[in-house]
C-alpha positions in Angstrom: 34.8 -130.9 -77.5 33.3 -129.4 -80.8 36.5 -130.8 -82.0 35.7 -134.3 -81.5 32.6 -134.1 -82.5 33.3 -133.3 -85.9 36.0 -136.0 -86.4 33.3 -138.5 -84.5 30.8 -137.1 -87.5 33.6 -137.6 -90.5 34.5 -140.8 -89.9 30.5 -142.2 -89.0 30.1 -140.4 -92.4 33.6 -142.4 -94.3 32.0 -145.9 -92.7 28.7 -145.2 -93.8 29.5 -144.7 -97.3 30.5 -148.2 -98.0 28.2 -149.2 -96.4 25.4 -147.8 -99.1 28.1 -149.0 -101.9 26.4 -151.7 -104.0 28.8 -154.8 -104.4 29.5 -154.9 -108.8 26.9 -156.9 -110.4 27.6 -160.8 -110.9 31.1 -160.9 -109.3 29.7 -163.6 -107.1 31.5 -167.5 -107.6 34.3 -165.4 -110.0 32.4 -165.0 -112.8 34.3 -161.8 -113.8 38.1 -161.5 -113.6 39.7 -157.6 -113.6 42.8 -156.5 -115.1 44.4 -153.6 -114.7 44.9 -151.9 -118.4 45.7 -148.2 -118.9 42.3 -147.4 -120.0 40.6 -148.9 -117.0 39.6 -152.7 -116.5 39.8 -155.6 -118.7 36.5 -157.6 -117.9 36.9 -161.5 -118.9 33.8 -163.3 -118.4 34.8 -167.1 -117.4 31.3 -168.6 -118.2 31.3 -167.1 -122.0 34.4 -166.0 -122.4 33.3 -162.5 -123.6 36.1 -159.6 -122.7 35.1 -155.9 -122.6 37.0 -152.8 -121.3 35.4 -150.7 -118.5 36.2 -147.5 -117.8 34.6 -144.3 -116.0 32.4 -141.8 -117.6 31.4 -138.9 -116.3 29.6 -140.1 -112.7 29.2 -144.1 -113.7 31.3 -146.4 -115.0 30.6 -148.2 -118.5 31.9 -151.5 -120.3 32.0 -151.9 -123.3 32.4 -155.4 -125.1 35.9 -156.1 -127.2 35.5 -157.2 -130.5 36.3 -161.2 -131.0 38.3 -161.4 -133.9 37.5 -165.4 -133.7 34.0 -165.1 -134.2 34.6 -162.1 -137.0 36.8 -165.2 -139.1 34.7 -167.7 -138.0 31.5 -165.5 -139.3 33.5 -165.0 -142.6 34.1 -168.5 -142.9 30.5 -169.6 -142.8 29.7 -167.3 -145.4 32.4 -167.3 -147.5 31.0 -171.3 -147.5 27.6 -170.6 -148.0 28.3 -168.4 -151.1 30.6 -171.0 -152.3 28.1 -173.5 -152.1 25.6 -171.5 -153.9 27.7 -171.3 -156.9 29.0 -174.9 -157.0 24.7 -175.2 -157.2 24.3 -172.4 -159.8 26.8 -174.1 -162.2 25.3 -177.4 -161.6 21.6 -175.9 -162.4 23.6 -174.4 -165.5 24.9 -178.1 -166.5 28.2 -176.6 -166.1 30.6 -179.0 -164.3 32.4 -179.0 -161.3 36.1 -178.6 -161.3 38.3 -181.9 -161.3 38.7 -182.7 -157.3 35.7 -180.4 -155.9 33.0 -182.4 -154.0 29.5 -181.1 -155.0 27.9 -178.2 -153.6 27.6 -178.5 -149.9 24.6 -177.8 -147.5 24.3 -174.2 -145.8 25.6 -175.7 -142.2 27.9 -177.9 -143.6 31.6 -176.5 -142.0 34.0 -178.3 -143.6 34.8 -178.3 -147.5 34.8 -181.9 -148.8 37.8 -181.7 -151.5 39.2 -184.8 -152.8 42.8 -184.2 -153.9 44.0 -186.9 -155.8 47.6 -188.0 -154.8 50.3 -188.6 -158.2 51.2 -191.4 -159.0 54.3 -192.8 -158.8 55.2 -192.3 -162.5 54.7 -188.8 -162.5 56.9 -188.5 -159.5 59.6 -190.0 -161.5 58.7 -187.8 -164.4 58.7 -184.7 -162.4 62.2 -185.4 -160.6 63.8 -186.3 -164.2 62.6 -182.9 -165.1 64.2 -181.1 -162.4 67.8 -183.5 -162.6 67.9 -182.0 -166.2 67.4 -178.5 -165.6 70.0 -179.1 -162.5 72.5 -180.2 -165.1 72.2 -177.4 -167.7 72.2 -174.5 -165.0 75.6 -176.5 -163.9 76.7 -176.5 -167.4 75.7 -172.7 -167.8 77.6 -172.3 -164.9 80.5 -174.0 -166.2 81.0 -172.3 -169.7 80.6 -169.0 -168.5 83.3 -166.9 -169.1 85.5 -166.4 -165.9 84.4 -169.4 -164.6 87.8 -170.8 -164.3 88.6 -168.3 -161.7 85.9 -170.1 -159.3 
C-alpha cells in the first residue's frame, strides 16, 4: 500500500510541474518560429524579422540577437553617402569643381547617388572599334612572322 502511495505522489508531483510551467513569452499568433541549430534555437521574429540564437545558461535560458549583415551594409551605405556628400560640398565651398558626370553634393537622407554618365557617341564607337581591328591585325601578323610559325 505504501507502494502505491508513493507512485500516486510521483506522478501528482510530474503533472503538477507543467502545470506551474509558464508558456514562452509572445509565442501567441506565431510570432516566433524555432529551429533546431546545434547551439540551441534559432529564434526568427515574423513581425520584424529580427533572428537571435537561444540557448541555456546555467538555470535560464538566454537569446541573444544575430547580427544583420543587411542593416551593417545598409548603415555603411548611408554614411559612406553622407561623407561623400560632405566633400562634394567642401570642394564646392573651396570653388573647386565637381568631376565631369557627378551630380552636386546631395542632402544627408538622400539614398541614391544622382550620377549622369554620358553615353559615346557614335563616332567614338567607330573610333574605338578601328582601334581594336588594328591591333587585331598586327598581333595576327606577329603571329604570322614568328619563327616556327609554319609548323602551325
Amino acid at each position: 500500500m505504501t507502494r502505491s502511495v508513493v507512485v500516486l505522489a510521483v506522478a501528482l508531483a510530474a503533472l503538477a510541474a507543467p502545470a506551474h510551467a509558464q508558456p514562452s513569452p509572445d509565442t501567441e499568433n506565431g510570432r516566433y518560429t524555432f529551429s533546431q541549430v546545434t547551439d540551441g534555437m534559432l529564434r526568427l521574429d515574423t513581425r520584424t524579422g529580427a533572428v537571435s540564437i537561444c540557448a541555456r545558461k546555467d538555470a535560464a535560458w538566454a537569446c541573444n540577437s544575430v547580427p544583420d549583415e543587411r542593416a551593417a551594409l545598409e548603415s555603411e551605405i548611408a554614411r559612406l553617402q553622407n561623407e561623400n556628400g560632405a566633400l562634394k560640398k567642401e570642394m564646392l565651398a573651396r570653388g573647386l569643381s565637381l568631376p565631369g558626370g557627378v551630380a552636386s553634393a546631395p542632402g544627408g537622407s538622400q539614398r541614391e547617388l544622382n550620377l549622369k554618365v554620358p553615353l559615346p557617341s557614335d563616332a567614338e564607337i567607330d573610333r574605338v572599334m578601328s582601334a581594336f581591328e588594328r591591333v587585331w591585325r598586327r598581333l595576327q601578323e606577329m603571329v604570322q612572322k614568328a619563327p616556327g610559325s609554319d609548323k602551325i
